[in-house]
C-alpha positions as CSV (number, residue, x, y, z in Angstrom):
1,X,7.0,44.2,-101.3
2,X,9.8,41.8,-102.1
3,X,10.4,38.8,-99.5
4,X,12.0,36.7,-101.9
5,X,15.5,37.1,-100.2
6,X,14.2,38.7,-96.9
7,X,15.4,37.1,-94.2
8,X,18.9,38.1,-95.5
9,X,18.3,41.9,-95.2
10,X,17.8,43.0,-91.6
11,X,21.2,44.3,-90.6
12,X,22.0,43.1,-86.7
13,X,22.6,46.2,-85.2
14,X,19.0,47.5,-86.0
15,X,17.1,44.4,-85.6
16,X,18.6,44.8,-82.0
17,X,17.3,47.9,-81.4
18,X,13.9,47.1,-82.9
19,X,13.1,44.0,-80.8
20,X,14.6,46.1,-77.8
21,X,11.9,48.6,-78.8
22,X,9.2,46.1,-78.4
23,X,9.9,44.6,-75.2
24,X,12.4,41.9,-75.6
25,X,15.0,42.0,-72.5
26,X,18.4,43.6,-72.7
27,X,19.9,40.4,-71.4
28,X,17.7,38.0,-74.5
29,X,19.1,40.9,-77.1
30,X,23.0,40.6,-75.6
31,X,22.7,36.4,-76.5
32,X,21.0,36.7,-79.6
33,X,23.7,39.5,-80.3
34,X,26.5,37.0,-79.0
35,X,25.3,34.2,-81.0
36,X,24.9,36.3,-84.2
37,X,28.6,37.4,-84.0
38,X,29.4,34.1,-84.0
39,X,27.7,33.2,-87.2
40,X,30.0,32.3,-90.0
41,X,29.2,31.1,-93.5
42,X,31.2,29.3,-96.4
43,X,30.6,29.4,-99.9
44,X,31.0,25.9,-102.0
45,X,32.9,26.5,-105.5
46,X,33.7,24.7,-108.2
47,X,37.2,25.0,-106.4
48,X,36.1,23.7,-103.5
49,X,34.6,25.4,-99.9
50,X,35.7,29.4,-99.2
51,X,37.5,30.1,-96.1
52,X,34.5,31.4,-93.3
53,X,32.7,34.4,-93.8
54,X,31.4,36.8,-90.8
55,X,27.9,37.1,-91.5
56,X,27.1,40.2,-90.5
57,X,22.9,40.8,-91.5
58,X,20.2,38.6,-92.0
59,X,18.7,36.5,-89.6
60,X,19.9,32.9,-89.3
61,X,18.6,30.3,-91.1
62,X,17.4,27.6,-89.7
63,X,17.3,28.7,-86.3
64,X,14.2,28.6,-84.8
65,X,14.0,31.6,-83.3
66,X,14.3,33.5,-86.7
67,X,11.2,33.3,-88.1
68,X,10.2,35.3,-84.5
69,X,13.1,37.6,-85.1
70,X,11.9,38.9,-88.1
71,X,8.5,39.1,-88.1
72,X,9.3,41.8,-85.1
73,X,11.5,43.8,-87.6
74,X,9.2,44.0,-90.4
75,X,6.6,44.8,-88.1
76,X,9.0,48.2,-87.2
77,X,9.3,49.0,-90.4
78,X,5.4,48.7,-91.0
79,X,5.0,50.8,-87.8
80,X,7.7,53.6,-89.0
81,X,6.4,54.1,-92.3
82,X,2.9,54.1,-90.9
83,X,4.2,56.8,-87.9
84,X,5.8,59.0,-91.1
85,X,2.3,60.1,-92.4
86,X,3.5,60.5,-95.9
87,X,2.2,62.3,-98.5
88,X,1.0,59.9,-101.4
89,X,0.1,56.5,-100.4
90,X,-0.5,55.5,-96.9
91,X,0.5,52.1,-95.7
92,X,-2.2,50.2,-93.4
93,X,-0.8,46.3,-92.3
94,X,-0.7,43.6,-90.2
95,X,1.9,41.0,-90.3
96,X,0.3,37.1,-90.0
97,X,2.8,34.5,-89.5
98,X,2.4,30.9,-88.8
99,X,4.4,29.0,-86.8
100,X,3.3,25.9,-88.5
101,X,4.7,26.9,-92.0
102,X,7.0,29.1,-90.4
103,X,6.1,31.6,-93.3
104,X,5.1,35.0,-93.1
105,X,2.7,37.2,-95.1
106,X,0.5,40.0,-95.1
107,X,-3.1,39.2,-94.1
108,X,-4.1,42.7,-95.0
109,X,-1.9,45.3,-97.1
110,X,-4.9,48.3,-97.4
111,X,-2.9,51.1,-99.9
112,X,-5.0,54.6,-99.5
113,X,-4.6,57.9,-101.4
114,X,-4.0,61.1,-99.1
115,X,-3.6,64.4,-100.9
116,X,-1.6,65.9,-97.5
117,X,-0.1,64.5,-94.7
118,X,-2.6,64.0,-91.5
């Protein structure tokens, strides 16, 4: 799996829902969900600084609640494919992160061959 440019990918609307789904209070997802529509970026040229753009995915950079933030949506998209019990290789993880670094990373990544679904 790529996290080169991950923290740029999770679009809002669905990181909402997934740290709704694990517990995080209506009222903590409507300010993060404020906040975010607030976010605005600008681009530096070699004509100078864009007008603001609306960011509207990725987590913040920066702010320290992201690194939080996204380790809950990768660990919903570890816990969907593992739900799907697909046919072919069968996804078993656990997302590590260190507050620390403030990185993230697979401790464990364990890929196993099924010839059917279970």
């Amino acid at each position: 799996m790529d996290l080169s440019q991950a923290f740029d990918t999770p679009e809002h609307p669905k990181l909402w829902n997934v740290i709704l789904h694990y517990g995080v209070s209506f009222k903590v997802v409507r300010v993060f969900s404020y906040l975010y529509s607030l976010a605005h970026a600008r681009i530096l040229t070699s004509e100078g600084t864009t007008d603001p753009i609306k960011v509207m995915r990725g987590v913040l950079q920066g702010e320290s609640a992201s690194p939080a933030l996204f380790n809950l949506f990768v660990e919903g998209i570890v816990e969907s494919l593992y739900n799907e019990k697909l046919k072919g290789l069968r996804l078993h993880a656990r997302i590590c992160t260190s507050s620390f670094m403030r990185t993230t990373w697979f401790c464990s990544v364990r890929l196993k061959k099924t010839s059917k679904p279970n």
